[in-house]
C-alpha positions as CSV (number, residue, x, y, z in Angstrom):
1,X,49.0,230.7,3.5
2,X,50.0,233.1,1.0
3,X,53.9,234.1,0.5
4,X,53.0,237.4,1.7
5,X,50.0,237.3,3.9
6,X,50.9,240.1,6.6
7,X,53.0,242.0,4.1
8,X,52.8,246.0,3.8
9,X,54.4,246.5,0.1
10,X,54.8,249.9,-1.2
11,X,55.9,250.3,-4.9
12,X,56.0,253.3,-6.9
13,X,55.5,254.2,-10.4
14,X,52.7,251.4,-9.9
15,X,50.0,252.4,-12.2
16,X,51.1,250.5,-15.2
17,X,53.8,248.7,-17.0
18,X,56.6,247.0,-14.8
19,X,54.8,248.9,-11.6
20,X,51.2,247.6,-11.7
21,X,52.3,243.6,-12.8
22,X,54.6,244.1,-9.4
23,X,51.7,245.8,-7.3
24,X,49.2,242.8,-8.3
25,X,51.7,239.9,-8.1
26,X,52.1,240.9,-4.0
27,X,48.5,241.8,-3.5
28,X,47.7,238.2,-5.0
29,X,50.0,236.6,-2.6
30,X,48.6,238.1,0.0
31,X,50.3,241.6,0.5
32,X,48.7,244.7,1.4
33,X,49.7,247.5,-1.0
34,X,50.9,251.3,-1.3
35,X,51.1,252.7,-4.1
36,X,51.7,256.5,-5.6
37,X,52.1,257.7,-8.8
38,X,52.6,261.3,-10.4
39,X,49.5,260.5,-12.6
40,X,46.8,261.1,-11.2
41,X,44.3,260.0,-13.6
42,X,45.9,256.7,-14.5
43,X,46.7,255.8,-10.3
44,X,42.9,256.3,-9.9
45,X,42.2,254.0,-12.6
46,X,44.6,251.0,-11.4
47,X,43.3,251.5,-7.8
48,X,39.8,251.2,-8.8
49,X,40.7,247.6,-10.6
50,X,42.8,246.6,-7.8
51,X,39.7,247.2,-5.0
52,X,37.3,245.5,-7.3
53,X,39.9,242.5,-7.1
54,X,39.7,242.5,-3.4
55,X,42.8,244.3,-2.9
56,X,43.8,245.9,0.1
57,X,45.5,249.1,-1.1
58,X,46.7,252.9,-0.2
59,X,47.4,255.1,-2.6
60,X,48.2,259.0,-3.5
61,X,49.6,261.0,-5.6
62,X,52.9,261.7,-5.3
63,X,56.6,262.7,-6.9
64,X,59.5,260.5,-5.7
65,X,61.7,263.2,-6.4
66,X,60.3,265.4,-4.2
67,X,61.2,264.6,-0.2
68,X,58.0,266.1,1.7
69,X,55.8,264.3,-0.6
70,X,57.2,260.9,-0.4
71,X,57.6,261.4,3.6
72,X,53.9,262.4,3.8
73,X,53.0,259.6,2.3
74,X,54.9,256.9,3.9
75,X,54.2,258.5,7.1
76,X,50.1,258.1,5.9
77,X,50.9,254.5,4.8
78,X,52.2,253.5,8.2
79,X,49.3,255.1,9.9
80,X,47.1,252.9,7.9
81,X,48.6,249.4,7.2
82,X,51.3,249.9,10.9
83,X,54.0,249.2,9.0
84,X,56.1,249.0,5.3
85,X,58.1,245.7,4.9
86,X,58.8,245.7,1.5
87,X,59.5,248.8,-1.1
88,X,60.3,248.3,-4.3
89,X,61.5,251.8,-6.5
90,X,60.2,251.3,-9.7
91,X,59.4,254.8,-10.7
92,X,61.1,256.3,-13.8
93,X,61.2,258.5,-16.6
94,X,63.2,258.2,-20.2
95,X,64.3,261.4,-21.9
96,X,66.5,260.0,-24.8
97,X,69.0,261.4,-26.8
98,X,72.4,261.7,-27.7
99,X,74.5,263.1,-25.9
100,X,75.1,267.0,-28.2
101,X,71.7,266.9,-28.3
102,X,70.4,266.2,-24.5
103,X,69.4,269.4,-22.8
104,X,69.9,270.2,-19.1
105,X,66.0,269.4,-18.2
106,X,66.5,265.9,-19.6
107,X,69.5,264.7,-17.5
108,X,67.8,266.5,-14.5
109,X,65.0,264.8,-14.9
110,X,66.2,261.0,-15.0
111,X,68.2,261.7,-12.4
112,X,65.6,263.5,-9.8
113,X,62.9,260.3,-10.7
114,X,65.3,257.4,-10.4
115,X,68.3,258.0,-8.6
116,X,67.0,261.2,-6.2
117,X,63.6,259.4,-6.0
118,X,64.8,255.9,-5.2
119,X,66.9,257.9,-2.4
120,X,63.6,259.7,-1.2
121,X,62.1,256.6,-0.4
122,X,64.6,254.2,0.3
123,X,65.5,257.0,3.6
124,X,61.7,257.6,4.4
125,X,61.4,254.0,4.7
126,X,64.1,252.1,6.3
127,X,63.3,254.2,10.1
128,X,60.4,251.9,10.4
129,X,62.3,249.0,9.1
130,X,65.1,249.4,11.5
131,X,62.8,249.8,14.4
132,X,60.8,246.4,12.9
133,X,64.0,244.6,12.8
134,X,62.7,243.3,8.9
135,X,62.5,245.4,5.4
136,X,63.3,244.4,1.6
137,X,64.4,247.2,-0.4
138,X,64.0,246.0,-4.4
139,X,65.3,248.7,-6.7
140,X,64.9,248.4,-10.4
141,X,68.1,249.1,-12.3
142,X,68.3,248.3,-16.3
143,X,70.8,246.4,-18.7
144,X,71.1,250.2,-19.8
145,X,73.3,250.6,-17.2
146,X,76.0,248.6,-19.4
147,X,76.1,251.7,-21.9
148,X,73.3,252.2,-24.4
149,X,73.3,254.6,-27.3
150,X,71.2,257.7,-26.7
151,X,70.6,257.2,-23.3
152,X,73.3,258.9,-21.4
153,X,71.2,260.5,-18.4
154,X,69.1,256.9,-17.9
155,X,71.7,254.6,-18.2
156,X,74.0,256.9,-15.2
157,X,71.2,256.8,-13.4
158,X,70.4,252.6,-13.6
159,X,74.2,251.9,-13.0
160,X,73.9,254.7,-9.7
161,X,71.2,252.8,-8.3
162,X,73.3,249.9,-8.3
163,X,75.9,251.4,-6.4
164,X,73.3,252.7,-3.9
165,X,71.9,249.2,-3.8
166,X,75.0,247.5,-2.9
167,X,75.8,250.7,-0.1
168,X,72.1,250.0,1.0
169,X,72.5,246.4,1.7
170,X,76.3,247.0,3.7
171,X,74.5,249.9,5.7
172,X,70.9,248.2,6.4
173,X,71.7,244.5,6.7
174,X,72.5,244.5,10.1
175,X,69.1,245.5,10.7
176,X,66.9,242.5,9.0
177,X,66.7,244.6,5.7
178,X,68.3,243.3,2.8
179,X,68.5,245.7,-0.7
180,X,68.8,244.2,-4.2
181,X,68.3,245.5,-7.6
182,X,66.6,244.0,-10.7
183,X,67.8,245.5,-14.1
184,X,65.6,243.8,-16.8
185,X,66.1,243.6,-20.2
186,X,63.6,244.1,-23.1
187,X,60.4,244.4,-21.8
188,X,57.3,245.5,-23.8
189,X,56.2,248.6,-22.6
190,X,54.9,252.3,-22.8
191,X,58.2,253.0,-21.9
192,X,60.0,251.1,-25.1
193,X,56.9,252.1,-26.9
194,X,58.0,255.1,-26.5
195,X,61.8,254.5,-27.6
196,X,60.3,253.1,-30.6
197,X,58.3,256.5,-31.6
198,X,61.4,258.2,-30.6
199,X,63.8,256.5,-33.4
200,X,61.4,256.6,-35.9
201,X,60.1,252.6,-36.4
202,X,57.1,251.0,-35.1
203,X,57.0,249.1,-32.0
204,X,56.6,245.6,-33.8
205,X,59.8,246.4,-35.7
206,X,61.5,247.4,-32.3
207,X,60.2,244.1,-30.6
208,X,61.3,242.3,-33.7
209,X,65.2,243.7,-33.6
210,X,65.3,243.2,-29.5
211,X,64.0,239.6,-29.9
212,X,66.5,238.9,-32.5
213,X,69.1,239.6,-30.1
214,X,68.0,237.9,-27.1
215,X,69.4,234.2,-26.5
216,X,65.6,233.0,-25.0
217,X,63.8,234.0,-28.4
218,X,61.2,236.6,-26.9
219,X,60.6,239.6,-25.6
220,X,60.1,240.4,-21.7
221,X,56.8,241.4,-20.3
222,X,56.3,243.0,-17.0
223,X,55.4,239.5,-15.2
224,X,58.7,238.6,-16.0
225,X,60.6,241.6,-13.7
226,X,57.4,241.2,-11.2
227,X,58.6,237.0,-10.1
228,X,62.2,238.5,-9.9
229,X,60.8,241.3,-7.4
230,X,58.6,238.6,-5.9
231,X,61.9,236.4,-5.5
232,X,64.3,239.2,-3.5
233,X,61.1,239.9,-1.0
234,X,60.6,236.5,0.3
235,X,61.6,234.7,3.4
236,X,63.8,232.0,1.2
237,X,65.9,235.0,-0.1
238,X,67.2,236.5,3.3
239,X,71.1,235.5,2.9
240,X,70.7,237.6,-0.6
241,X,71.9,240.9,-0.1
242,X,73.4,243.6,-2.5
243,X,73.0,241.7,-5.2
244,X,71.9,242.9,-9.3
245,X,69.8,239.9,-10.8
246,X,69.9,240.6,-15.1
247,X,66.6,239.4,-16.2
248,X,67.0,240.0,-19.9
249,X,66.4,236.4,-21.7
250,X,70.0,236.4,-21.6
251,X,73.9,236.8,-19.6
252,X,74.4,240.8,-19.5
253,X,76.9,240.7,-16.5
């Protein structure tokens, strides 16, 4: 039997990157999935490859930051599958800069996808894992949230959601549901494609630099965060609770 046969996962941002390698590592062992993303095009694209893998899958458009949304579409979700047992908040947004030169839209921004979002679905969730008696809340946090140049919205917002994570896990655990956090390291990317383009080197440089840094002697992909996600949702993890697992190729905190 597969780790998750009987499973309901629901993951957002799960169209690519970090997302998707999460979405396919629980639909392979044996979890049904549902999945939204703001991107419509792209969430069509990874739904198509998941069905023509066999997957059993859900998915809509949607904006975690945005409460009816996300409450339509777990509310759908349940309709179809009966239940959610796992979510796992992946969903984000980087709009980098320093701090005299960060606009107003930029810090709202990080903040309304990752901390407001993770909120949004974390509440529209946990009713139907309280009445189940069972629910893993995974939230994905970042080694940015130790202080990282030019990222002053993001990295408030990945050290918030590991206060919320801990509050989640002393509110929820009482109920079957247990909340953790997984704040990776240097992972390749669109996203740190993107913080490449943004200081001005290419992205072999950037993975160059990051690699040269980390204790391991590589980069992180996305398979990497997905078996730590995989880990805080199984049966064997149930006495974990509240707890932020660095998975950066070396000791962050």
């Amino acid at each position: 039997m597969k780790r998750f046969e009987g499973r309901v996962a629901f993951i957002t941002g799960a169209s690519k990157g970090i997302g998707k390698a999460i979405a396919e590592k629980f639909a392979i062992e044996g979890a049904k999935l549902c999945i939204i993303d703001v991107d419509e095009q792209v969430l069509s694209k990874t739904f198509s490859e998941f069905k023509d893998k066999g997957f059993d899958v859900f998915h809509q458009v949607a904006d975690v930051s945005k409460r009816e949304q996300v409450e339509a579409f777990v509310d759908s979700a349940v309709k179809e599958f009966g239940k959610i047992d796992i979510l796992v908040n992946n969903a984000g947004v980087i709009r980098d800069n320093l701090l005299f030169k960060m606009e107003d839209s930029d810090w709202d921004m990080v903040m309304n996808v990752h901390l407001k979002g993770s909120f949004n679905c974390a509440r529209a969730v946990q009713r139907y894992m309280v009445d189940n008696k069972y629910g893993r809340i995974i939230n994905l946090s970042s080694t940015s949230a130790l202080g990282n140049r030019g990222q002053a919205n993001y990295s408030t917002a990945k050290a918030g959601l590991q206060g919320f994570t801990k509050t989640l896990a002393i509110e929820l655990g009482k109920f079957g549901i247990t909340a953790n956090a997984v704040a990776p390291g240097f992972i390749e990317t669109d996203m740190t494609r993107a913080t490449a383009k943004r200081i001005g080197i290419s992205f072999e440089e950037l993975v160059k630099h990051s690699v040269s840094q980390i204790p391991v002697g590589r980069s992180g992909k996305p398979e990497d965060i997905a078996n730590a996600v995989l880990f805080f949702a199984m049966e064997e993890s149930s006495f974990v609770n509240g707890q932020v697992l660095y998975v950066a190729g070396g000791p962050k905190a």
